[in-house]
C-alpha positions in Angstrom: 103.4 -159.1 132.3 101.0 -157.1 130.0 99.4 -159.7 127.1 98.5 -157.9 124.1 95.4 -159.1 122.9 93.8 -159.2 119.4 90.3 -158.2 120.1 89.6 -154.6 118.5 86.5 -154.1 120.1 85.7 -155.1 123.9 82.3 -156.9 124.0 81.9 -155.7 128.2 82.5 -152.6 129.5 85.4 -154.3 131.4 86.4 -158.0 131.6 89.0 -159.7 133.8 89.7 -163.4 132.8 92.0 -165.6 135.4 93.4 -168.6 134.3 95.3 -171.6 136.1 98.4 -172.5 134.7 100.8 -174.9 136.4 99.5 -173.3 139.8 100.1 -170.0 139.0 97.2 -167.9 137.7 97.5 -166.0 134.4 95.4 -163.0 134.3 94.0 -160.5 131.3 91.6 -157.4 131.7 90.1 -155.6 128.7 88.4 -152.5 128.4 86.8 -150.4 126.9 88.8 -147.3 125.7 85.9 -145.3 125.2 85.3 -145.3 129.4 88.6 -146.4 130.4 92.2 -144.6 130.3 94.9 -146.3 130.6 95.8 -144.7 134.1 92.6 -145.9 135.4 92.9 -149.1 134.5 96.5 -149.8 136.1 94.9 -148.0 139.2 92.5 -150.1 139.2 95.0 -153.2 138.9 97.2 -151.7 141.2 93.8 -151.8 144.1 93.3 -155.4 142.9 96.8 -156.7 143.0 96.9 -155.1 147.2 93.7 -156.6 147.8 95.3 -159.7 146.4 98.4 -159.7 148.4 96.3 -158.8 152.0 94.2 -161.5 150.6 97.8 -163.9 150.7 99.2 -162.6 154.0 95.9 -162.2 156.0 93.7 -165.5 155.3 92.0 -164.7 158.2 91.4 -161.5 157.8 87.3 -160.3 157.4 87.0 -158.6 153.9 85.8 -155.6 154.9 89.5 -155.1 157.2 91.8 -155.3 154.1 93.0 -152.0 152.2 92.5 -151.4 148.5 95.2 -148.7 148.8 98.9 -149.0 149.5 100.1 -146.9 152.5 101.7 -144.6 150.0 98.5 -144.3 148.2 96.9 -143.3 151.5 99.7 -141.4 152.6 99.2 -139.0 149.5 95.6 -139.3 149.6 95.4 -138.0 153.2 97.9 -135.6 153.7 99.7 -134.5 150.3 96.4 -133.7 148.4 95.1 -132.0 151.2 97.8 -129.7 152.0 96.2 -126.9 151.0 97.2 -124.5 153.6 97.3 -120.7 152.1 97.9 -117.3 153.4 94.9 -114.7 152.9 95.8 -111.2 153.4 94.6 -110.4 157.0 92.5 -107.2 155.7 90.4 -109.2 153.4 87.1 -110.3 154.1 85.0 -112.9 153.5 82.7 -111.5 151.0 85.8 -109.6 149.5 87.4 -113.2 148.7 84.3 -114.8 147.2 84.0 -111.8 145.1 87.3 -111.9 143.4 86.6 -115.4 143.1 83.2 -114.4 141.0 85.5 -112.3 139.1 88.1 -114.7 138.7 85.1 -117.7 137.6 82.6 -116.7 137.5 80.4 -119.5 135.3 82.6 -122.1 137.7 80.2 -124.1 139.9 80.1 -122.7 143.4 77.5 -124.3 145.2 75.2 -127.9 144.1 72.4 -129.0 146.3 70.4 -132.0 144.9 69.5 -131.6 141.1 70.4 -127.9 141.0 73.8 -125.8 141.1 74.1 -122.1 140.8 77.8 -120.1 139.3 79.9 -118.2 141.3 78.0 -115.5 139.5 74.1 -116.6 140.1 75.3 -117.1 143.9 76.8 -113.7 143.7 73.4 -112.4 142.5 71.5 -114.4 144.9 73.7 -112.6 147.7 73.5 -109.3 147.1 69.7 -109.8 146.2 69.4 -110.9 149.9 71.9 -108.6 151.4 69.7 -105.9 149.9 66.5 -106.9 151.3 67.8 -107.1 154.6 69.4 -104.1 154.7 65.9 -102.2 153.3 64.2 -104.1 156.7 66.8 -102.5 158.7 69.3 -105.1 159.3 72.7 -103.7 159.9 75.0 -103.9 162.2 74.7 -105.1 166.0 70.6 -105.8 164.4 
């Protein structure tokens, strides 16, 4: 049952204290606002209380076996989020899609490799920039 607790400032980043009471165990977790939300936190919780309960049931079990995600968490992390399925207009092209995309965003992130990232627009640049020079060395098509 959630404790409030009297401390205005955390002195960790995130503490969890377990304590034994008539063999049950009493637990608090602060942390700190500033790096925290509260949906994180009971996330968070939420991982520690299933690794807790596999913990219970499966005594035998080798840690790296148990799941820090409920079968419904799984469920919509596997197949809800990623039903992303969409219809594109069968006359569009490729380079006609990413281009509306560079018109729709075009200081979004596209592409990140290591330290650097380039815009929809700087990729969009890049492209044509290339697409240019291989056309002036006579690259078209079936070449």
């Amino acid at each position: 049952r959630p404790v409030e607790l009297s401390h205005p400032v955390t002195k960790f980043d995130l503490t969890l204290n377990i304590v034994e009471v008539n063999q049950s165990l009493h637990m608090t977790l602060e942390y700190s606002r500033a790096l925290f939300n509260a949906s994180t936190v009971e996330r968070l919780l939420s991982h520690f209380v299933q690794l807790l309960t596999q913990i219970t049931e499966r005594t035998d079990a080798s840690i790296a076996s148990l799941q820090l995600i409920t079968p419904e968490e799984k469920q919509l992390l596997l197949y809800a989020f990623n039903d992303t399925v969409a219809d594109y207009p069968r006359e569009a092209t490729i380079h006609g899609l990413f281009e509306a995309q560079v018109e729709k965003t075009p200081n979004a992130v596209a592409v990140v490799y290591e330290d650097r990232q380039l815009t929809y627009a700087e990729l969009n640049a890049r492209a044509n920039q290339l697409a240019w020079t291989l056309r002036e060395q006579g690259v078209g098509p079936d070449r």
